[in-house]
Structure formats: C-alpha cells, structure tokens
Residue frames relative to the residue before (quaternion, step in Angstrom):
aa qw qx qy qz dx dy dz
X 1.0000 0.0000 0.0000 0.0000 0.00 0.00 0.00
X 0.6313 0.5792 -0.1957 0.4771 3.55 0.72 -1.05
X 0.6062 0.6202 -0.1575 0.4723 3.40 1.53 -1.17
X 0.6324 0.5414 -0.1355 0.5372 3.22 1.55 -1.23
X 0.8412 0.1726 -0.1008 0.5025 3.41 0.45 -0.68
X 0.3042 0.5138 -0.5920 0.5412 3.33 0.97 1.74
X 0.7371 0.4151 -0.2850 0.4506 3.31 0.82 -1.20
X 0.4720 0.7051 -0.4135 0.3303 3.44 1.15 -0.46
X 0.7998 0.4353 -0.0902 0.4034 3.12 0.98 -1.57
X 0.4814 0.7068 -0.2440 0.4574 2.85 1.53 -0.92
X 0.8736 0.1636 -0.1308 0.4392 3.33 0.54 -0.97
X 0.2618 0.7756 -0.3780 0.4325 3.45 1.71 0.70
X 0.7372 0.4265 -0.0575 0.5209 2.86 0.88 -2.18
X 0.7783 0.3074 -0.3041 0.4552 3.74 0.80 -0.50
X 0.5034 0.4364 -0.4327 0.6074 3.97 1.19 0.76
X 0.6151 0.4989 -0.5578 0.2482 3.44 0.24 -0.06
X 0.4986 0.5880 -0.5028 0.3909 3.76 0.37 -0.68
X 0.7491 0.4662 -0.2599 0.3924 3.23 0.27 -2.42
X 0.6215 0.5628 -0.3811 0.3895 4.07 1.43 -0.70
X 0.4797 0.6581 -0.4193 0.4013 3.73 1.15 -1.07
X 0.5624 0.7490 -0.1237 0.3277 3.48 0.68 -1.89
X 0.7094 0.4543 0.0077 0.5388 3.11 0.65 -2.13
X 0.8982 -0.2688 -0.3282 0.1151 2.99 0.48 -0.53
X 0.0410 0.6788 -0.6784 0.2779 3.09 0.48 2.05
X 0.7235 0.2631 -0.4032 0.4947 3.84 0.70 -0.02
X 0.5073 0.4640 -0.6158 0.3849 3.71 0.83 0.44
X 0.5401 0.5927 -0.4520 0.3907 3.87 0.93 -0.60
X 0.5693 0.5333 -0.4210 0.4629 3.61 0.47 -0.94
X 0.8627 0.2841 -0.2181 0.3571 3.43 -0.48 -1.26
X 0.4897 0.5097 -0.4570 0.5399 3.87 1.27 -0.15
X 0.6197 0.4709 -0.4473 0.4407 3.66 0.93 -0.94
X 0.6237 0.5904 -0.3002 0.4150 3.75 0.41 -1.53
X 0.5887 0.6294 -0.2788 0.4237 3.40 0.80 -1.32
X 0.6658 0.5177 -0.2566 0.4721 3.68 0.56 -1.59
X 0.6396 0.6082 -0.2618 0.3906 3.53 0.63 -1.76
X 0.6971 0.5946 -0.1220 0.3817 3.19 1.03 -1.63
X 0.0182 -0.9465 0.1430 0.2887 3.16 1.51 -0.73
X 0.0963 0.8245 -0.4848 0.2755 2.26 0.89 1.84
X 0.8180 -0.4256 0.2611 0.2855 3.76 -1.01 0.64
X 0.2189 -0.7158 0.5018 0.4336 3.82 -0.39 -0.11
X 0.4501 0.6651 -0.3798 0.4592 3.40 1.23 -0.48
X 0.8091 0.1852 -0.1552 0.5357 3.68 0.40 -0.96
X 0.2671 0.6235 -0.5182 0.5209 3.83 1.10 0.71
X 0.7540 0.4039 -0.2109 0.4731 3.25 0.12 -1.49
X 0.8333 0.3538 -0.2902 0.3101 3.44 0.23 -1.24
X 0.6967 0.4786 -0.3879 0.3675 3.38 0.95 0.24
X 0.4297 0.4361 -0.4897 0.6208 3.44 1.64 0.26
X 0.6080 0.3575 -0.5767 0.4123 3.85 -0.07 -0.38
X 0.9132 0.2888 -0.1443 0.2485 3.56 -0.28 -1.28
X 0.5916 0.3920 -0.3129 0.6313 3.85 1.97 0.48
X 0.0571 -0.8674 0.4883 0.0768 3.20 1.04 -0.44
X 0.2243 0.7531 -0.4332 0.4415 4.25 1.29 1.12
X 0.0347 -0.7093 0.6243 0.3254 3.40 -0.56 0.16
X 0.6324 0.5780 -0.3878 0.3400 3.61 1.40 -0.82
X 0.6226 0.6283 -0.2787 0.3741 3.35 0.90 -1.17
X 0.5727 0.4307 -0.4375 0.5433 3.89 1.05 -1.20
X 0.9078 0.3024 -0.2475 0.1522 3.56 -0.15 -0.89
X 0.3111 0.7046 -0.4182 0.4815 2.69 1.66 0.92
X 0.7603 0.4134 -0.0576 0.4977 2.82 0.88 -1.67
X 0.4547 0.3311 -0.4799 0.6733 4.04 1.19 0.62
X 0.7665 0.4673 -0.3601 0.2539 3.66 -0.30 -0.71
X 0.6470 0.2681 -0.2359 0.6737 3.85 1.91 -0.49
X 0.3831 0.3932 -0.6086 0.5729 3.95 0.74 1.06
X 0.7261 0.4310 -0.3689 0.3885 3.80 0.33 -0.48
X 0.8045 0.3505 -0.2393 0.4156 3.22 0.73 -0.79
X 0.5993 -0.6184 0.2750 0.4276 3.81 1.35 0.35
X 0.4171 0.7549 -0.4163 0.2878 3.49 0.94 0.80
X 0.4706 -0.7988 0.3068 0.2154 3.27 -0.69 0.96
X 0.8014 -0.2740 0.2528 0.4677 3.18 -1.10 -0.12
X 0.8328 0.2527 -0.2054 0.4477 3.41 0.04 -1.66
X 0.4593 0.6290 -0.4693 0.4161 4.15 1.16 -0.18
X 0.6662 0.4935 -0.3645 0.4240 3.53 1.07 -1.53
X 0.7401 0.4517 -0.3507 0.3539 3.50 0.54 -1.83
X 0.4699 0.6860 -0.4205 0.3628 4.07 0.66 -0.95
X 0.7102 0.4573 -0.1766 0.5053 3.46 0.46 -2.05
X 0.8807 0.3188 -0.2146 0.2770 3.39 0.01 -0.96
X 0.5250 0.5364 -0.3671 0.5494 3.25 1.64 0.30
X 0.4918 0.4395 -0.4199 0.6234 3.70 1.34 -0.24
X 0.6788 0.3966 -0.5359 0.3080 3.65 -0.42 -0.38
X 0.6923 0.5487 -0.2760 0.3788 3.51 0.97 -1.50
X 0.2397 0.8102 -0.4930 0.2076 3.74 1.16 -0.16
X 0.7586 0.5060 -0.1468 0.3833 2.98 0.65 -1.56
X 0.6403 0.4750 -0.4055 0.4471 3.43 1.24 0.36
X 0.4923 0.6015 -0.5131 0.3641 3.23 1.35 0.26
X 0.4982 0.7533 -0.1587 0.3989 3.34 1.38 -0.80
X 0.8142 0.1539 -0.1209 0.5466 3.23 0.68 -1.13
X 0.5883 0.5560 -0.4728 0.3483 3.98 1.31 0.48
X 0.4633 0.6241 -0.4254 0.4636 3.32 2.11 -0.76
X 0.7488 0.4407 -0.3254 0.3730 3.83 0.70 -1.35
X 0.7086 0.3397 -0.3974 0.4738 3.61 1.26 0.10
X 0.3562 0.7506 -0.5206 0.1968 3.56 0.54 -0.17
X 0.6113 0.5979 -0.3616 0.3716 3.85 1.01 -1.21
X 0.7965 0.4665 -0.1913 0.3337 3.05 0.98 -1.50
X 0.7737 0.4864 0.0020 0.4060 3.03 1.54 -0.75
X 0.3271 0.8230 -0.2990 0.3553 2.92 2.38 0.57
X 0.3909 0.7244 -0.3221 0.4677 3.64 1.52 -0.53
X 0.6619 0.4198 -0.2865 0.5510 3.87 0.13 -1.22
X 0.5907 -0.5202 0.6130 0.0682 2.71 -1.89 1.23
X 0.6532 -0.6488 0.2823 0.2697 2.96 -0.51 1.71
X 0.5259 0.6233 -0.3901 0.4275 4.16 1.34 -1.08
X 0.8244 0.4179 -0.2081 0.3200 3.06 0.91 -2.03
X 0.5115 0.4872 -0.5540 0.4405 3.97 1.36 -0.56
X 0.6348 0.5995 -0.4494 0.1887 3.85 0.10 -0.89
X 0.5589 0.4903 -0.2842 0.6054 3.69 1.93 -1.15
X 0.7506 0.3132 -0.3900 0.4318 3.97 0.33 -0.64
X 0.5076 0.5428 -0.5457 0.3872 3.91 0.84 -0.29
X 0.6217 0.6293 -0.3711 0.2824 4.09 0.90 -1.09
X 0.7910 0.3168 -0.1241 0.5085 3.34 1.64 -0.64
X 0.4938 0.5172 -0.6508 0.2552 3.48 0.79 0.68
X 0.2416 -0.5655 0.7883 0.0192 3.59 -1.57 1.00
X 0.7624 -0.3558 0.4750 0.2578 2.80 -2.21 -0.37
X 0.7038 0.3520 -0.1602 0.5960 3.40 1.09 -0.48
X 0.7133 0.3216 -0.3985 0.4785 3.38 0.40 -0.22
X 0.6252 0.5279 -0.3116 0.4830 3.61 1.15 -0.12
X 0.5966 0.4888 -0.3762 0.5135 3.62 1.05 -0.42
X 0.8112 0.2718 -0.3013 0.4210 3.79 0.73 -1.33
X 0.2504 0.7294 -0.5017 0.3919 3.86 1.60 0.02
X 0.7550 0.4850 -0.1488 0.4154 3.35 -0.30 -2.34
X 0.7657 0.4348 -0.2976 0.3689 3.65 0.52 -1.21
X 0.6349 0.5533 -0.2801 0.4607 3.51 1.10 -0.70
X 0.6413 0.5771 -0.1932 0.4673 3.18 1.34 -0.77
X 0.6324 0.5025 -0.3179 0.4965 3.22 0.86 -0.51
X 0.5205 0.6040 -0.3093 0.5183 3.98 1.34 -1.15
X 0.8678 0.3978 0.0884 0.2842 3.08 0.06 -1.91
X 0.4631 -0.5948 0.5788 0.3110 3.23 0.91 -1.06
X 0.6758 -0.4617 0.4001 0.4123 3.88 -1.19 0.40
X 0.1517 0.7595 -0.6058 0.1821 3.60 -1.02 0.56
X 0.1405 -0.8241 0.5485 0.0118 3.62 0.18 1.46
X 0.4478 0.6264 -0.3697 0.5200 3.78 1.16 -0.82
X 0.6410 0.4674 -0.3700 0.4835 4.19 0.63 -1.15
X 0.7743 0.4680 -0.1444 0.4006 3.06 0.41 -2.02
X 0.5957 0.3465 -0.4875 0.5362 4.02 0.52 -0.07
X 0.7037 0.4774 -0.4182 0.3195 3.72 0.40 -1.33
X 0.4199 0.5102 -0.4791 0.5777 4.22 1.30 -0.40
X 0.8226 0.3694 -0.3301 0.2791 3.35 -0.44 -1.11
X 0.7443 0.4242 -0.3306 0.3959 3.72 0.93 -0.35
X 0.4604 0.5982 -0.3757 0.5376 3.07 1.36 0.06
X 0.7059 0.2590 -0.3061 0.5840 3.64 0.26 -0.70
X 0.6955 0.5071 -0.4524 0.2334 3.54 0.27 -0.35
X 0.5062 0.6652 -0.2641 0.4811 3.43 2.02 -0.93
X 0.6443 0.4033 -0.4068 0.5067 3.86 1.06 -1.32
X 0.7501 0.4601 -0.4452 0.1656 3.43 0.20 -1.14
X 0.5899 0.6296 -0.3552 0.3598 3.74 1.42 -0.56
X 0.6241 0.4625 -0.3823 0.5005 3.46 0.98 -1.65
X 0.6074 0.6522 -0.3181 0.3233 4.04 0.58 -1.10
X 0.4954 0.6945 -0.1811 0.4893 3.55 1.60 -1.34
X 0.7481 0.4586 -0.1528 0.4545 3.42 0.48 -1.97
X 0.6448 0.6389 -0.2678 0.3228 2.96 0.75 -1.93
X 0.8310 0.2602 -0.1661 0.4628 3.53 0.82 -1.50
X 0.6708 0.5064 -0.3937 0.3723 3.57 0.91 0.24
X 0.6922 0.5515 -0.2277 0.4061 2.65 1.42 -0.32
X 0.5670 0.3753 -0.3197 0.6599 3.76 1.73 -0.09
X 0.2861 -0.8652 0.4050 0.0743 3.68 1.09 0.23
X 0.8791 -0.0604 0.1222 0.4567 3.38 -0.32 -1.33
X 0.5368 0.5268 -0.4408 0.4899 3.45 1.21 0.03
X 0.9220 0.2282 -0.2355 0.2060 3.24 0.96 0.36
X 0.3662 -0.7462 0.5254 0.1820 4.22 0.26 1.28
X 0.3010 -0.8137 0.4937 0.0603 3.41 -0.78 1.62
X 0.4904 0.6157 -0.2283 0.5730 2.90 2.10 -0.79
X 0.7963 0.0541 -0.4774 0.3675 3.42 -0.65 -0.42
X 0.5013 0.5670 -0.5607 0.3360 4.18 0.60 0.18
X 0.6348 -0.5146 0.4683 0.3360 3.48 0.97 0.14
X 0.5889 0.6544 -0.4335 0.1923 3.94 0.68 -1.10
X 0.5400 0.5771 -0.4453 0.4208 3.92 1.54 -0.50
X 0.6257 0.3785 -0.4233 0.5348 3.96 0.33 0.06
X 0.5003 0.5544 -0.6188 0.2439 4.04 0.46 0.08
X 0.6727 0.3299 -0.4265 0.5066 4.00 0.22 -0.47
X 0.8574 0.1985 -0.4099 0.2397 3.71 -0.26 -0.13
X 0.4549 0.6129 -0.4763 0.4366 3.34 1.17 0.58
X 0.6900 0.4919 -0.2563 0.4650 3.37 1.15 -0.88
X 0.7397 0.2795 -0.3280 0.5168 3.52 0.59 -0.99
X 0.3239 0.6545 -0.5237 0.4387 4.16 1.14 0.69
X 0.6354 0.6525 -0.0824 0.4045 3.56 1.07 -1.52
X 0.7844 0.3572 -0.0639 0.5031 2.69 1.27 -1.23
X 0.4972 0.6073 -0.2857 0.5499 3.44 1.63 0.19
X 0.7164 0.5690 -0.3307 0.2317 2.87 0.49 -1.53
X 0.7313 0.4560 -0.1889 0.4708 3.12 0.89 -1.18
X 0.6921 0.4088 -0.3808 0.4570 3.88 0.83 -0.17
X 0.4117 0.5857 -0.5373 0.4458 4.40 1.44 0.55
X 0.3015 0.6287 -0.6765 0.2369 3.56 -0.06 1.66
X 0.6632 0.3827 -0.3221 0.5567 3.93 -0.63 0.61
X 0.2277 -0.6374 0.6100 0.4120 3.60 -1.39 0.27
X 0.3522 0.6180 -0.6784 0.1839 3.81 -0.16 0.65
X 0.6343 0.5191 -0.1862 0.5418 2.82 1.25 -1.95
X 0.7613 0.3609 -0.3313 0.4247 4.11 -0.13 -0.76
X 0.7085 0.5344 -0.2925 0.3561 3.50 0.85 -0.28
X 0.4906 0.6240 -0.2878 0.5358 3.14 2.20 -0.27
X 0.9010 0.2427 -0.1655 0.3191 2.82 0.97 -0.98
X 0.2415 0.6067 -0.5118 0.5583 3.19 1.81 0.80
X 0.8318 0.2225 -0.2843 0.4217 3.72 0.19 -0.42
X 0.5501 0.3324 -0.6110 0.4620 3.95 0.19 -0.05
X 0.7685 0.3382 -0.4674 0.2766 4.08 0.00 -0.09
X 0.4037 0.6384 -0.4076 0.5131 3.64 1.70 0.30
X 0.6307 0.6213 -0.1503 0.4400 3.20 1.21 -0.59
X 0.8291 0.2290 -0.1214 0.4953 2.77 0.59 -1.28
X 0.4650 0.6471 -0.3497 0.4927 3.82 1.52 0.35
X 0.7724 0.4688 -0.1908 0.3838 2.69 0.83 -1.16
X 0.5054 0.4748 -0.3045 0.6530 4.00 1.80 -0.72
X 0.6528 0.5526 -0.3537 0.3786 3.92 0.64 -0.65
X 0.5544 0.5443 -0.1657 0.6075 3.51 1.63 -0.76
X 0.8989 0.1452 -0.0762 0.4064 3.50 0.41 -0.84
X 0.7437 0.4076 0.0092 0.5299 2.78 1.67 0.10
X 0.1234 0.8791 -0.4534 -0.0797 3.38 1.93 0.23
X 0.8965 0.2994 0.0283 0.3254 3.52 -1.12 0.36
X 0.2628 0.8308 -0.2825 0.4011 3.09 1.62 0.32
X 0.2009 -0.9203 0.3229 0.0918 3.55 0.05 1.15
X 0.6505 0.5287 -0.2218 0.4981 3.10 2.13 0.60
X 0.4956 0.7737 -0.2642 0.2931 2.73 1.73 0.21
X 0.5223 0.5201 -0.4541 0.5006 3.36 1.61 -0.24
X 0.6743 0.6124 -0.2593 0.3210 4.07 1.08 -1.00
X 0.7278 0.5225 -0.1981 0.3975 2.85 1.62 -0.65
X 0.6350 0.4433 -0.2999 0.5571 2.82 1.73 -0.74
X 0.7815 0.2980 -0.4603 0.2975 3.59 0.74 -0.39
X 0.3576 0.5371 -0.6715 0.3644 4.07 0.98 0.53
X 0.6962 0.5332 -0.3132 0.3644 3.78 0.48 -1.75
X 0.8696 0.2648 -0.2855 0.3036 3.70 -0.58 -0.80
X 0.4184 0.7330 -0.3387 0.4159 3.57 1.32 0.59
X 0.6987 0.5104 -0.1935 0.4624 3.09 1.53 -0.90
X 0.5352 0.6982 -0.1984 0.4320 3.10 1.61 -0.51
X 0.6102 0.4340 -0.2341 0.6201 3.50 1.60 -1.16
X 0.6795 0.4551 -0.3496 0.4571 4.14 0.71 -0.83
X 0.5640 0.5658 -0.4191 0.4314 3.63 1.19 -0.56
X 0.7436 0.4715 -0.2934 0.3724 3.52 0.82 -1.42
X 0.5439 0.7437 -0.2254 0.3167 2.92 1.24 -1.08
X 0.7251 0.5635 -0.1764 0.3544 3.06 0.98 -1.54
X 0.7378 0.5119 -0.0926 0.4301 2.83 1.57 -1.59
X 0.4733 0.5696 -0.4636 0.4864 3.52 1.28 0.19
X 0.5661 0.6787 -0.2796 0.3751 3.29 1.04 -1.11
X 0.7723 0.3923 -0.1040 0.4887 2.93 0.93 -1.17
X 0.4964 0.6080 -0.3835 0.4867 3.46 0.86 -0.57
C-alpha cells in the first residue's frame, strides 16, 4: 500500500509541469471551441469523451471551415495513428492489468503520457499504478482547462498570450532528451526535412504533420534494422 502511494505521488509530481502545458493548450481549444460556436456543454463533452488536444482542434478548425463529416472523421483517425504505436510499445509492460483495466489506461495514452510512461519504465520496470496516476492528472487539467477556456470565451486571444506554442514546446522538451541512437536521430532529422520541405512548397498544408509522421519513421526501423544486421 505505502508502495502505491509513492508512485502515486511520484508520478503526480512528475506530470504536473507536462499538466501546466496541457492546460494552457486545453484553454486554446475551449477558447477556439467558443469562437467556433460551439456549445460549452459540447466543449466539455468532447474533451471528456476524446480526450486529444490535437484532434479537438482539428476537429473545431474543419467545423469552421465547412468540412464534413467523413473529411473530419478520415483526418482525425490519421492523426491518432500514432497511438497505435505507442500502445504496441506499452502493451509488454502493461500486460498484468485485467483486461477492463488496459481498456481505461489505453483511453489515455497521448504523447506525453507515453514519453514520461516508457521513460520510467525503462528506470523502474512496468508500473500501471504510475502510468494511470500520469494519465489522470493530465486528463483532470485538460477538462478543468476545456471549461475554463470556453467558458471565458471571447474575452480571451490564446494567440497573442503566446499559449498556441505550449504543446510543441513542451512535447520538444520532452524529445529532446530521448534523441539517443541514430535510429531515433535520424527520424528525427527527417520528419523535420519533411516537414520544411512541404512547408516551403506547400505553405499550410494540412497533411504535412501525417505525412511526415507515417514517412520519417521508416527511416529509424530501416537503420535500426540494419545495425541489427550488421
């Protein structure tokens, strides 16, 4: 028991920052949301029940621009790819839980709960008790953060407070330190070749994060492979 609520805290204290972050980009998209005029009622309920920060603002930003249904659902099911990715890389650790409880921790792996998950894991060993107690934390900022900004609406411009650069500065941060190996540095020498290079020829291009992340992965599994081999 005592065991349990070290890790509790443990991984309280080491999601808050990445939660602060969260939610200055849950404000944005509760703000966007409002603009969007969309409901506070359905503000809220799509952080409760998608729980994305990328996906909502996708999905407010093509309700603005007249996009349909099956354009929205298509796009936003390509972004989320990448969570297939990071449940395969947790599954090992996370084989133990009762099949009810992986279905509630699969709802919350993200980028950030997968980056400080994996990293603890590697120290420590598997530890689902860490990895839910990360995930309810960020899930708690990203709601109150949701409300917060839909709910002061127009009195307030996420943009000129800066708060649109809080998720990729943070989940930068949160990279930086994990570019050990050239699989990993060679990926990421190329999804931002990538994505420069469509940004140049292509300003504004709403596939350009999808392309680069399906494309510059394959690079790191190529190198990867070949070391193996070597």
């Amino acid at each position: 028991m005592k065991d349990s609520i070290s890790v509790v805290k443990t991984g309280i204290t080491e999601a808050l920052p990445l939660a602060i972050a969260i939610g200055a980009y849950g404000l944005s998209y509760g703000v966007l949301a409002n603009q969007a005029h969309l409901t506070l009622t359905s503000t809220v309920a799509m952080s409760l029940l998608v729980f994305s920060g990328s996906v909502q603002l996708v999905t407010v930003a093509m309700l603005v621009g007249g996009a349909t249904v099956p354009s929205i659902f298509l796009t936003t099911l390509l972004l989320n790819l990448r969570n297939l990715l990071y449940g395969a890389a947790l599954a090992e650790g996370l084989s133990s839980v009762k099949r009810k409880w992986r279905w509630v921790l699969s709802f919350g792996v993200s980028d950030e709960s997968f980056v400080l998950a994996s990293t603890r894991f590697k120290k420590y060993g598997p530890n689902p008790v860490y990895f839910g107690t990360v995930i309810a934390t960020f899930y708690i900022a990203w709601i109150l953060s949701s409300y917060i900004g839909a709910f002061i609406g127009g009195q307030f411009n996420p943009i000129k407070w800066g708060l649109d650069l809080a998720f990729p500065v943070t989940f930068a941060a949160l990279i930086i330190p994990s570019l050990k190996g050239r699989p990993i540095i060679a990926t990421a020498l190329m999804a931002a070749t990538i994505v420069c290079g469509l940004e140049y020829f292509f300003p504004g291009n709403e596939f350009t994060i999808i392309i680069a992340g399906i494309a510059s992965p394959l690079v790191g599994l190529y190198l990867g492979r070949r070391n193996k081999n070597a």
